[in-house]
C-alpha positions in Angstrom: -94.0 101.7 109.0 -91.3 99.4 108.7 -90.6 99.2 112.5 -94.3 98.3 112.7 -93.7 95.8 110.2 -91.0 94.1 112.7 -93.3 94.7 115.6 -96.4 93.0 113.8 -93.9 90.3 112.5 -92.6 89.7 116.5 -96.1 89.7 118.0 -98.0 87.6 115.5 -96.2 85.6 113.1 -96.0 81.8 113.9 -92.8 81.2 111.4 -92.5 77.4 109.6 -90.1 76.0 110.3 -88.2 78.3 113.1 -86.8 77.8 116.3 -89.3 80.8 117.7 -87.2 82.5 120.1 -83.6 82.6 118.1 -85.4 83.4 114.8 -86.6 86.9 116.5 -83.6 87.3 117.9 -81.8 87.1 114.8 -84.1 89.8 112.8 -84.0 88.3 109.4 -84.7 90.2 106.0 -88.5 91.5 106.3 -89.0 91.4 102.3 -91.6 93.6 100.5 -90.4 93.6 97.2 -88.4 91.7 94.8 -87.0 92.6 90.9 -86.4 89.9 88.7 -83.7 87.5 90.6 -83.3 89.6 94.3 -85.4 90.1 97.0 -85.3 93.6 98.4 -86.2 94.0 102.8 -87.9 96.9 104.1 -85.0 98.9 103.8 -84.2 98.7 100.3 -81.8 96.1 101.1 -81.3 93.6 97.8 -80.3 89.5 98.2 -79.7 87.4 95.8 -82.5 84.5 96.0 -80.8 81.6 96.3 -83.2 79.1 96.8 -85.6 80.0 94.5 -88.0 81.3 97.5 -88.1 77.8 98.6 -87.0 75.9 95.3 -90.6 77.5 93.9 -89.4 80.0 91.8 -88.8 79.6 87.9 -88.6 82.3 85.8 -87.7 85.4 88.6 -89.8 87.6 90.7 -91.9 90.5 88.3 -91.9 88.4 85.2 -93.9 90.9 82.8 -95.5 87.5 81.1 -97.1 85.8 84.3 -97.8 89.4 85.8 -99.6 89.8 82.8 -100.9 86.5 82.3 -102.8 86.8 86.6 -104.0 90.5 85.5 -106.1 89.5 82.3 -107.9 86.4 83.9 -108.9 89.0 86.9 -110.1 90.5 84.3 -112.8 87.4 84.1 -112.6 85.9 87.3 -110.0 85.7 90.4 -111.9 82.1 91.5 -114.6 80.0 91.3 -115.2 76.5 92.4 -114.7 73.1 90.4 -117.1 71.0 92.9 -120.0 71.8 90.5 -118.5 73.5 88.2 -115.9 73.4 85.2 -113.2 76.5 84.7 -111.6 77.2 81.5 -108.5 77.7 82.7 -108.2 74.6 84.6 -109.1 72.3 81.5 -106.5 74.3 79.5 -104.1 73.6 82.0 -104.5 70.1 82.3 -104.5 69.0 78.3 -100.9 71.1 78.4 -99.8 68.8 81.6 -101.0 65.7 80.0 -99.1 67.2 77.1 -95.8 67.3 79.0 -95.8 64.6 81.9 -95.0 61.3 81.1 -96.6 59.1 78.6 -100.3 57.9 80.6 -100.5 60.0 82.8 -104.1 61.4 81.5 -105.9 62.8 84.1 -105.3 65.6 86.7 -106.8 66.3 89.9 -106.6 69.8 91.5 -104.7 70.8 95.2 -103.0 74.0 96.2 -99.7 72.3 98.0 -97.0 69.5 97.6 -98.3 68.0 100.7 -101.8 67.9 99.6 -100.7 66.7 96.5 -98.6 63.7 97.6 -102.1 63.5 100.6 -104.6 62.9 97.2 -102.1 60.2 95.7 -101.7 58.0 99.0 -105.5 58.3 99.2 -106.4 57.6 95.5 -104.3 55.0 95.2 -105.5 53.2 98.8 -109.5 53.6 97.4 -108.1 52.1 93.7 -107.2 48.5 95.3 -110.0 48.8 97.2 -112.3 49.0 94.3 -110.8 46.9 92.1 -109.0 44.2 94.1 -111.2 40.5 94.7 -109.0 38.2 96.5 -106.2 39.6 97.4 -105.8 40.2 100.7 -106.2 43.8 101.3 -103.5 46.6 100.6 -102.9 49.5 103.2 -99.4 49.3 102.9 -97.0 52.1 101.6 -93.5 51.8 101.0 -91.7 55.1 101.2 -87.4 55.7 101.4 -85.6 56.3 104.3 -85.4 60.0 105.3 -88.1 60.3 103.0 -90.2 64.2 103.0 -93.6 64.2 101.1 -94.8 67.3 102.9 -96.4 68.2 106.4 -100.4 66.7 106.4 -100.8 63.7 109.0 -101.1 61.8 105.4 -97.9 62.8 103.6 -95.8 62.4 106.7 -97.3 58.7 107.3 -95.1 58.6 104.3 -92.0 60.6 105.1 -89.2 59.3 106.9 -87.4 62.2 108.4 -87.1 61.9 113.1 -86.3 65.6 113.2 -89.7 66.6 111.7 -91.9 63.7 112.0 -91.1 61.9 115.3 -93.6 63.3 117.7 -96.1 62.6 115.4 -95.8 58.9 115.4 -98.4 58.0 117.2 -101.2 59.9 115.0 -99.5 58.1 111.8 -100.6 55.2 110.0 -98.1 52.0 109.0 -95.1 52.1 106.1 -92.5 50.4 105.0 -89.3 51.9 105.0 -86.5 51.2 102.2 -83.0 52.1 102.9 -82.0 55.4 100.6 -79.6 54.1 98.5 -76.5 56.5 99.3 -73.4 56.0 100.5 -72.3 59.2 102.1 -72.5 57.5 105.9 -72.3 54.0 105.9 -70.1 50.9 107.8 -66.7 51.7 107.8 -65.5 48.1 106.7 -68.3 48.3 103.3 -66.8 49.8 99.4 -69.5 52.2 98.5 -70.7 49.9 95.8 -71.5 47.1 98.3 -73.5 49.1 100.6 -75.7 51.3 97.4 -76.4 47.3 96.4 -77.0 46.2 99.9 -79.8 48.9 99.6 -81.2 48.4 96.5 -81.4 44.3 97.2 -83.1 44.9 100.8 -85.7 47.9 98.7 -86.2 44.5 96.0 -86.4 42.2 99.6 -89.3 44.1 101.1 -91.1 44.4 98.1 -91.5 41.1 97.3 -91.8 39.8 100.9 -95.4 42.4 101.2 -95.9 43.0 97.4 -99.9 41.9 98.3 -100.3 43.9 100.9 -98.6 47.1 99.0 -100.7 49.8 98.0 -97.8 51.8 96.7 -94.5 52.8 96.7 -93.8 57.0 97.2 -90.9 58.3 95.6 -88.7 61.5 94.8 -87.5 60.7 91.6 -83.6 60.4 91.8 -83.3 63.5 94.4 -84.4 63.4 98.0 -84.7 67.1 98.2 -85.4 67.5 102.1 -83.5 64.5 102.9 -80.5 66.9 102.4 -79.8 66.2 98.5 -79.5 63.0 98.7 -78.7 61.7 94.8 -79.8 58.0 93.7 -77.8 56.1 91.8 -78.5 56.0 87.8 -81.0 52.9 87.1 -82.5 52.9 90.4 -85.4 54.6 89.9 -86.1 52.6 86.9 -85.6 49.4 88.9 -88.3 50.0 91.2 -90.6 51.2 88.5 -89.7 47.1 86.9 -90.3 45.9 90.8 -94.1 47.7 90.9 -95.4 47.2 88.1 -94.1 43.5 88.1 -95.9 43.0 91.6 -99.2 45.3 90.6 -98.1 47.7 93.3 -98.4 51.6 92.1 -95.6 54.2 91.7 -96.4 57.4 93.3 -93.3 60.0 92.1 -93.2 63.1 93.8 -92.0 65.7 91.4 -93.0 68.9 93.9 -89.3 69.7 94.5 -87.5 68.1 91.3 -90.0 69.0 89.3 -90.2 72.1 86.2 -86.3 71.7 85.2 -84.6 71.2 88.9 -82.7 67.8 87.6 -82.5 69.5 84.2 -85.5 67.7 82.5 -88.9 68.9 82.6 -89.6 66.1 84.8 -87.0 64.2 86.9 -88.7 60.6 85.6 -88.1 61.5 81.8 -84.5 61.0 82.9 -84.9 56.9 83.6 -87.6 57.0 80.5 -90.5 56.1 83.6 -93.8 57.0 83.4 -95.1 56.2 87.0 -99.3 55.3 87.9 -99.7 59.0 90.2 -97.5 61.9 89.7 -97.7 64.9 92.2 -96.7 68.2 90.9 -96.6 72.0 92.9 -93.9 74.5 93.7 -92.5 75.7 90.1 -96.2 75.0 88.6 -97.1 78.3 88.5 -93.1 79.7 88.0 -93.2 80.2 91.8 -96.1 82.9 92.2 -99.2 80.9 93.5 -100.3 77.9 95.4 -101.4 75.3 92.8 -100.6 71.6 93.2 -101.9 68.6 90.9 -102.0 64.9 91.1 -101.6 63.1 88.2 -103.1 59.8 87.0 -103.0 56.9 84.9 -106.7 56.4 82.9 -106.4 52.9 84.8 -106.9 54.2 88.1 -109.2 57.2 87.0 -111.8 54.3 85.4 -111.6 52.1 89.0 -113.5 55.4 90.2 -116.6 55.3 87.9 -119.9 54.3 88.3 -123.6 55.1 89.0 -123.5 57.8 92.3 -125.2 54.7 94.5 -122.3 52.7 94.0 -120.0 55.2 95.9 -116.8 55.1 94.2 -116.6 58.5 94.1 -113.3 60.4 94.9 -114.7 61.9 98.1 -111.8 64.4 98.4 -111.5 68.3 97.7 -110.5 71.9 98.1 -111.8 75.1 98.6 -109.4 76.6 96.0 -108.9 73.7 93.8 -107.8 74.6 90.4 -107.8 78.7 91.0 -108.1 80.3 88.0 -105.2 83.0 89.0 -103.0 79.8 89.7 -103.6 78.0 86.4 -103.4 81.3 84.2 -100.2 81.8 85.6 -98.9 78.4 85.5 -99.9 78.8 81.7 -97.9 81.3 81.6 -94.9 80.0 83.2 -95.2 76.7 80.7 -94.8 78.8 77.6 -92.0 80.7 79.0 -89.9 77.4 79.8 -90.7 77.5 75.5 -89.9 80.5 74.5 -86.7 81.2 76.7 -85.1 77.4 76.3 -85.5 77.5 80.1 -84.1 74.0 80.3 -81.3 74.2 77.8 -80.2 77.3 80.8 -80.6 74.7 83.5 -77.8 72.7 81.8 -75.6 75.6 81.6 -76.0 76.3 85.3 -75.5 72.8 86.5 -71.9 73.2 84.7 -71.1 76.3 85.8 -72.2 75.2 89.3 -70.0 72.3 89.1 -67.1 74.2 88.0 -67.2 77.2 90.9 -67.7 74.6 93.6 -64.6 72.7 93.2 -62.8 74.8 95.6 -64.4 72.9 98.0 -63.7 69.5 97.0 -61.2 69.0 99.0 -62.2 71.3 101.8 -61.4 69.9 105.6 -64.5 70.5 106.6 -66.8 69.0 103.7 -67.5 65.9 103.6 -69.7 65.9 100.5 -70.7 68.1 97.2 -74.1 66.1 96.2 -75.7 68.0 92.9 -78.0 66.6 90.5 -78.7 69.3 87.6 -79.0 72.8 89.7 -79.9 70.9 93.1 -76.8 71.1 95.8 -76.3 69.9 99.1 -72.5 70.6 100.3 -72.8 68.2 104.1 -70.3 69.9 106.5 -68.6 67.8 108.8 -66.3 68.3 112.0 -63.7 65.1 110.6 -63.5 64.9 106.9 -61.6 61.5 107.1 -65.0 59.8 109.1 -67.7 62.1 107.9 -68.5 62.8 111.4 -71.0 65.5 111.7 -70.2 68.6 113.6 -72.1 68.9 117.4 -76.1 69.7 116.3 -76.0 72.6 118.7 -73.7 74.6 116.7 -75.7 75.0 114.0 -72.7 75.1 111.3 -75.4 75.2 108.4 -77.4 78.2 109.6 -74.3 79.6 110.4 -73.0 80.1 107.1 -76.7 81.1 105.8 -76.0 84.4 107.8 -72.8 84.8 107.0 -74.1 84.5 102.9 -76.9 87.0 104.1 -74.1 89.3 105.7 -73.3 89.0 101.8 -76.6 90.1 100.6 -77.3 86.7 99.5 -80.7 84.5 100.9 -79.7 80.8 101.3 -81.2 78.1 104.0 -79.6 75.2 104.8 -80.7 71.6 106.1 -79.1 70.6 109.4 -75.7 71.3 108.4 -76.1 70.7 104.7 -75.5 74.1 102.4 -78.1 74.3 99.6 -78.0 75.7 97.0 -81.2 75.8 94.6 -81.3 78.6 92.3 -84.1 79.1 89.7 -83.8 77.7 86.5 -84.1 80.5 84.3 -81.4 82.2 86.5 -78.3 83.7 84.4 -75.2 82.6 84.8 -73.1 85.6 86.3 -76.4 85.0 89.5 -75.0 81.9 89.7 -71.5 82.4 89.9 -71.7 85.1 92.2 -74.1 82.6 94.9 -71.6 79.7 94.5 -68.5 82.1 95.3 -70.5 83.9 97.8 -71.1 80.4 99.6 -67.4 79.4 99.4 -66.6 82.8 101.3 -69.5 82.4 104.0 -68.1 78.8 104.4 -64.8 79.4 105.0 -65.5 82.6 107.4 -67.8 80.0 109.4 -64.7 77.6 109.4 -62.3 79.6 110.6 -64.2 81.2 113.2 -65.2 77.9 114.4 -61.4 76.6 114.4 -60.4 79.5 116.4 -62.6 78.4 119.2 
């Protein structure tokens, strides 16, 4: 069975994200099982999971209290619709997210993906000033960051800013403004750090004013670009642009799909900056990792520009076929209380230190350039010159290179371009954690030295 498996996997599967013809060349782990924090392959192999199966997972694979959690409501019901209809589940879910998000945010609208998420934001917030604005002049602007990633729908990557993945799409994408990511890691070699972060922050404050009526809203990852490669804002910045929106009536959209459910080590990356933005998006650890559920958050402001008699059309004319699934919300339920009950984000803390501590090794490392962590988020950027940061040749693909030499190491990491993350779950235990980081160290330097002896 399990050559079939490979054979099925070879002939049919279209993989995300994959260079087609390398990534069945290379065989990677074909996983059918998993046991708390490891993924086990077909043959009884076990990895370490890394990344959280794609910075999703919370609480581990098998918990007894979300497995137990999806059972009882199929018990009731696996789905039913809300276009129609109301679900119990869904409305309990909800109150405990209105509960927990940032102070306003009072009303929650259903998805099943980050991308769809962040896709109902842009869209709500675009039909808001068009129901409520008079004179102005009309706002179809957005204003995303530089290297921005909001997900893979023609929408959300209107408002992404990453060439690699978005480029050939240009022409089916609608207009944005673009505001320089306020890092420092590659800038002019004649500019102090400080100059250039404030260079960026003063052209973000620029452009803002300069469109501010023609702004719809400003899309954000609050104080980590995940995608971006772990790009980390400065403290305060966040906040400034929440001062800059709601002083020029333009809406703040935070994306909290990837920092999100203790990644930054808060519940919620904006609690850090004390901002409560106008649309929230949420997904990934929602459910602790196990189902697709995504929600967009909104302020009671923007819900109310939606009302009125069915003639007047200002209806939210948007939906999905599994919107608010039952299975999803019972075990997001169940993944809330857990972050309770087993001071998930007290852990999170602890991790981020012990993280810190077992990567110093490699703070002075030739070869990189930069450690970038925010709570239990890492991006280690390789480079080919330490001195000038500049990158090594694209085509040796030094990132994915040491992703196999950590899986040789039965440990499951992905990289981005040639930046080494490192995202493990937040209820992880510390000896998981310590074991990844030196297992990263090891696969680094093997990758290092085999590439110096070229």
């Amino acid at each position: 069975m399990s050559s079939r498996l490979r054979q099925w996997d070879d002939n049919f599967v279209w993989h995300p994200f994959a260079p087609m013809q390398a990534f069945r060349e290379e065989q990677p782990p074909l996983i059918i099982a998993a046991d708390g924090f490891h993924l086990v392959d077909e043959q009884g192999r076990r990895y370490l999971d890394g990344i959280s199966s794609l910075w999703c997972n919370v609480h581990g694979h098998r918990v007894p209290e979300i497995d137990a959690a999806i059972r009882e409501q199929l018990d009731h019901v696996a789905h039913t619709t809300l276009l129609g209809l109301a679900s119990g589940p869904s409305a309990e879910l909800a109150a405990e997210l209105v509960r927990i998000t940032p102070p306003g945010l009072n009303k929650v609208f259903y998805s099943d993906s980050g991308a769809t998420a962040v896709e109902i934001a842009v869209k709500m917030a675009y039909q808001y000033h068009a129901q409520t604005a008079e004179k102005e002049p009309r706002r179809n602007l957005f204003v995303c960051m530089g290297n921005a990633y909001h997900g893979d729908t023609i929408g959300s990557v209107s408002v992404g800013g990453m060439e690699l993945f978005h480029g050939v799409y240009c022409d089916l994408l609608f207009e944005t403004i673009q505001v320089p990511s306020p890092v420092a890691f590659r800038r002019p070699v004649d500019i102090f750090a400080e100059d250039h972060i404030q260079s960026c922050i003063d052209t973000m404050e620029t452009l803002l004013r300069e469109h501010h009526d023609r702004i719809a809203a400003f899309i954000i990852e609050p104080l980590v670009q995940g995608a971006a490669g772990i790009l980390v804002h400065p403290p305060g910045y966040l906040r400034r642009v929440r001062e800059l929106t709601h002083e020029l009536g333009i809406l703040l959209i935070a994306d909290e799909v990837a920092v999100g459910f203790g990644r930054t080590g808060t519940m919620f990356a904006c609690e850090q900056e004390e901002v409560s933005p106008d649309l929230m998006c949420l997904a990934k650890g929602l459910t602790g990792g196990y189902l697709p559920l995504a929600a967009t958050l909104a302020t009671d402001e923007i819900f109310n520009a939606f009302l009125g008699r069915p003639e007047e059309g200002r209806t939210f004319y948007h939906g999905h076929t599994f919107t608010g699934n039952p299975l999803g919300c019972a075990a997001a339920l169940a993944s809330l209380k857990l972050f309770e009950e087993n001071a998930v984000l007290v852990n999170t803390v602890e991790l981020a230190n012990t993280i810190a501590t077992e990567l110093k090794p490699l703070a002075h490392h030739t070869h990189v350039g930069e450690i970038r962590q925010k709570g239990i988020m890492i991006g280690i950027e390789l480079v080919r010159d330490r001195r000038t940061n500049e990158p090594f040749d694209s085509k040796l693909r030094m990132g994915h290179q040491v992703a196999l030499a950590a899986r040789k190491r039965d440990v499951i990491i992905r990289p981005l371009g040639d930046v080494v993350v490192l995202m493990p779950a937040p209820a992880m235990p510390s000896s998981d954690v310590e074991h990844l980081c030196r297992v990263v160290i090891e696969s680094i330097d093997e990758v290092i030295t085999n590439f110096s002896a070229t």
